[in-house]
C-alpha positions as CSV (number, residue, x, y, z in Angstrom):
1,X,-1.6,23.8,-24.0
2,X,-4.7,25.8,-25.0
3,X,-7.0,25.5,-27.5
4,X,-8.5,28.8,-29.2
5,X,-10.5,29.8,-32.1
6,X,-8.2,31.9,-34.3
7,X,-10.2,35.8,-34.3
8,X,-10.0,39.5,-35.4
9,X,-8.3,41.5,-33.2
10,X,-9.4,39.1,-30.7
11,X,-11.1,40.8,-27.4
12,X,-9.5,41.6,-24.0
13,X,-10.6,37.7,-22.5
14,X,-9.2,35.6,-25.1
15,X,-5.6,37.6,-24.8
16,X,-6.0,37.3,-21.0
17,X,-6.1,33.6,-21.4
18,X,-3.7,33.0,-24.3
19,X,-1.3,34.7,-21.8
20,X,-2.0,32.4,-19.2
21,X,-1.1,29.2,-21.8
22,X,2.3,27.6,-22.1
23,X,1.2,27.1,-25.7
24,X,-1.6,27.8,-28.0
25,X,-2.9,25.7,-30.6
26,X,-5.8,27.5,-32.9
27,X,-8.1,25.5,-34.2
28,X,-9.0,25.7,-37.8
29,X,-10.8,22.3,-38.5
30,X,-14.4,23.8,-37.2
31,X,-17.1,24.7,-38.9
32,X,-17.0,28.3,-39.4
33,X,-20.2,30.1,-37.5
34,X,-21.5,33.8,-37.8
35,X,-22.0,35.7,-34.9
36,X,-18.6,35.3,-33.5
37,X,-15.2,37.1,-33.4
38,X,-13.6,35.4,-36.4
39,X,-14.7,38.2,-38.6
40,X,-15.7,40.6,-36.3
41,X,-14.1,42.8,-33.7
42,X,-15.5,45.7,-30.9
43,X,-13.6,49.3,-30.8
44,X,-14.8,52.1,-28.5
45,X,-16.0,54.8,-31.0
46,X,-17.3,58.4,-30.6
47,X,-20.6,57.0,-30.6
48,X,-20.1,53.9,-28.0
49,X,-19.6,50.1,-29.0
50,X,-18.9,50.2,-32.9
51,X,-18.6,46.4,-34.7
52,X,-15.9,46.3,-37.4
53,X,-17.1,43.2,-39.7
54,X,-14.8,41.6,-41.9
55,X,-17.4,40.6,-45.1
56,X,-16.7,36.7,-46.2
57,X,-17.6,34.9,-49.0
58,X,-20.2,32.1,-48.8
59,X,-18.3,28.8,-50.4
60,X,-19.5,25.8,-48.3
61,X,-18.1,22.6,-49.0
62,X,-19.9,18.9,-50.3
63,X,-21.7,18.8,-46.6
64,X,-23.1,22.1,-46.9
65,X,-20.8,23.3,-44.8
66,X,-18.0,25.8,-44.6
67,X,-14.5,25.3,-42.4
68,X,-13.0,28.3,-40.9
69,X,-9.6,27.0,-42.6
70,X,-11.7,27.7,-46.0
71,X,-13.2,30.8,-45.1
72,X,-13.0,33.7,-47.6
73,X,-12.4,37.2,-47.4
74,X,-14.5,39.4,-49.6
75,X,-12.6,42.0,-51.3
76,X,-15.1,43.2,-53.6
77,X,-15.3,45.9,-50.7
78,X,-13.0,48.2,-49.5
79,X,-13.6,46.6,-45.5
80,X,-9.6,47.6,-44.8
81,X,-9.6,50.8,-45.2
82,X,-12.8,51.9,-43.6
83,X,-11.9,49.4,-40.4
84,X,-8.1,51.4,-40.2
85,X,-10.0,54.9,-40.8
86,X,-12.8,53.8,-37.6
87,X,-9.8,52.7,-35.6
88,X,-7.8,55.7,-36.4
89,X,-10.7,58.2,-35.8
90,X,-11.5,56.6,-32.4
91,X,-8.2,56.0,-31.3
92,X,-5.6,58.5,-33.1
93,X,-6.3,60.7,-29.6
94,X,-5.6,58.1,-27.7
95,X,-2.3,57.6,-25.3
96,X,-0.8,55.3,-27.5
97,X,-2.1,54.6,-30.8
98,X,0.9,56.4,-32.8
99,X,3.2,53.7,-31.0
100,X,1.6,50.9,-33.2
101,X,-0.1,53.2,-36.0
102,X,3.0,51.9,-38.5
103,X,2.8,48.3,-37.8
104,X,-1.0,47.9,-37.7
105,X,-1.6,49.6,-40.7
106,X,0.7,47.0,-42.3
107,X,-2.3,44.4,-41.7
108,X,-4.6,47.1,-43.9
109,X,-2.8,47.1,-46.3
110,X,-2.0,43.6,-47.5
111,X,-4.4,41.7,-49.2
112,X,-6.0,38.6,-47.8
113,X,-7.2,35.6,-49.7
114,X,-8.3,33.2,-46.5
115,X,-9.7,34.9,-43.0
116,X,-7.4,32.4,-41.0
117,X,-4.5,34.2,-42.0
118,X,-5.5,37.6,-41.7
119,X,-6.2,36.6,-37.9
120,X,-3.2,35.2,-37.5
121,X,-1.5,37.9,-38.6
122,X,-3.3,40.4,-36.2
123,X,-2.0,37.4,-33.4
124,X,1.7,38.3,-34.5
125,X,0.7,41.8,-34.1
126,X,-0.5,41.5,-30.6
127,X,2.1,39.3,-29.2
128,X,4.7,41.7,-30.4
129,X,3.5,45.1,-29.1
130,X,2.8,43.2,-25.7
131,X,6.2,41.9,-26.3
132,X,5.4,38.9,-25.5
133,X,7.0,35.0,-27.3
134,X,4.0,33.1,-27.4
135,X,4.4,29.5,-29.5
136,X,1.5,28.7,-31.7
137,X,0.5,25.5,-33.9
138,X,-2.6,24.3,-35.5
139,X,-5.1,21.8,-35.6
140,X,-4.5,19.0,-38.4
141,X,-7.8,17.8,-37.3
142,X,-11.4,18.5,-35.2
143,X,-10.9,18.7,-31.6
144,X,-14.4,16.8,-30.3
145,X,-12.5,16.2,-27.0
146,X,-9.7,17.8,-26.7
147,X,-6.7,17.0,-24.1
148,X,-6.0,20.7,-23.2
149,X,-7.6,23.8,-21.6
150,X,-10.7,25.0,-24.5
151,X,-11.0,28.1,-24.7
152,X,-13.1,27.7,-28.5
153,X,-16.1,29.5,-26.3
154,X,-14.3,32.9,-25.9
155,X,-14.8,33.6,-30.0
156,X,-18.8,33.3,-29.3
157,X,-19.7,37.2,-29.7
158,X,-23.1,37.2,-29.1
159,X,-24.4,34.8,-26.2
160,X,-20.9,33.9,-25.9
161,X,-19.2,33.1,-22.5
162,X,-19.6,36.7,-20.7
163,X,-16.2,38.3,-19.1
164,X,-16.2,41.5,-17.0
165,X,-13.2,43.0,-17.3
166,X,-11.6,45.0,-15.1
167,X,-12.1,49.2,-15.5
168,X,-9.4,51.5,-16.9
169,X,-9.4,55.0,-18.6
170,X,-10.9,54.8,-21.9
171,X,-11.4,57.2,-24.9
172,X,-14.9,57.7,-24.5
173,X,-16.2,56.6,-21.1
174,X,-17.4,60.2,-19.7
175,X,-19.8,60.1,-22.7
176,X,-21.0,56.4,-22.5
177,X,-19.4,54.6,-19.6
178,X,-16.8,51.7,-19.5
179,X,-17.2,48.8,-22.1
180,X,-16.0,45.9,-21.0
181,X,-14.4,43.0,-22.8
182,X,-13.6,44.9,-26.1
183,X,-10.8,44.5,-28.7
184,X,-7.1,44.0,-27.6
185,X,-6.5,46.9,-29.7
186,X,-8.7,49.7,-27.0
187,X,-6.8,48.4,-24.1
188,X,-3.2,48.6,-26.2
189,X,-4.0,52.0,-27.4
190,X,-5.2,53.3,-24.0
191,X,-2.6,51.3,-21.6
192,X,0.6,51.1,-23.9
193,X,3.0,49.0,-21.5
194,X,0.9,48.4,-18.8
195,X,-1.7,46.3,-21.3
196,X,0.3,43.4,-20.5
197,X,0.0,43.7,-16.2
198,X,-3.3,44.4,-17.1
199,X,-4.0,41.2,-19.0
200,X,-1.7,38.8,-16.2
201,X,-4.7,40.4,-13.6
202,X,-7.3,39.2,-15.5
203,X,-8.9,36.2,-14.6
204,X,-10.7,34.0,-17.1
């Protein structure tokens, strides 16, 4: 088993390693932290590395505190569809971003109350265009020790754990050079099938 922080459209490592798991178990009984891939995500625009945030509500609990399990999202703004239109405008040129167009834009389009879910949903979405069966359960409690592989360190964004990633053909790279480590969704939309050799090769 494997222990992983639950994240947007989580990058390139943390799939790489959730493949590699017999099981995953997501925590949700940490304190939620800025700065990391819960509410944030990297896509390969027109420009070079563009950050899709999802905005969060700031309700901290008796300790001053807020758990990721509580955690908000804002939908005072309209985040969704400016995060499907950036994706669609980098990647609608893209080898295979009409193959999962339909059921990705299901995610933009339902409202979410907590930011657990909404990652969770984009986990479902993942393991089924990699068509892969990848059991999941949740932390009941904090995992200060915990008894399996933690991979909680991969949802650091900035001054995280670094992971090269292997090159492949990406949407913009004659204008700004290969990105490494960036969503699941630019190596799904540029690889298709082959995202899911890609990710067994990966070594984390």
């Amino acid at each position: 088993m494997s222990l992983f922080i639950p994240t947007y459209f989580s990058p390139i490592s943390q799939y790489a390693a959730i493949l590699k798991s017999d099981k995953v178990v997501f925590e949700k009984e940490d304190n939620f932290q800025k700065q990391t891939y819960r509410n944030r995500c990297y896509i390969y625009g027109a420009n070079g590395k563009l950050s899709l945030n999802i905005p969060v509500k700031h309700i901290k609990n008796a300790s001053g505190r807020k758990k990721t399990k509580d955690t908000l999202v804002e939908n005072d703004f309209p985040w969704q569809s400016q995060h499907f239109k950036s994706i669609k405008t980098a990647y609608q040129s893209s080898p295979y971003f009409e193959f999962f167009e339909d059921d990705i834009s299901k995610i933009f389009n339902k409202k979410y109350v907590y930011l657990v879910d909404l990652n969770i949903d984009t986990f479902l979405f993942v393991t089924d265009a990699l068509q892969i069966s990848q059991e999941f359960s949740e932390t009941e409690t904090y995992e200060m020790t915990p008894l399996l592989n933690d991979y909680r360190e991969l949802a650091i964004a900035k001054n995280g754990v670094f992971v090269e990633t292997k090159e492949y053909i990406q949407m913009f790279d004659h204008k700004h050079g290969y990105i490494s480590n960036l969503s699941i969704l630019d190596l799904l939309f540029m690889e298709g099938p082959n995202a899911l050799t890609y990710l067994e090769d990966t070594n984390i």
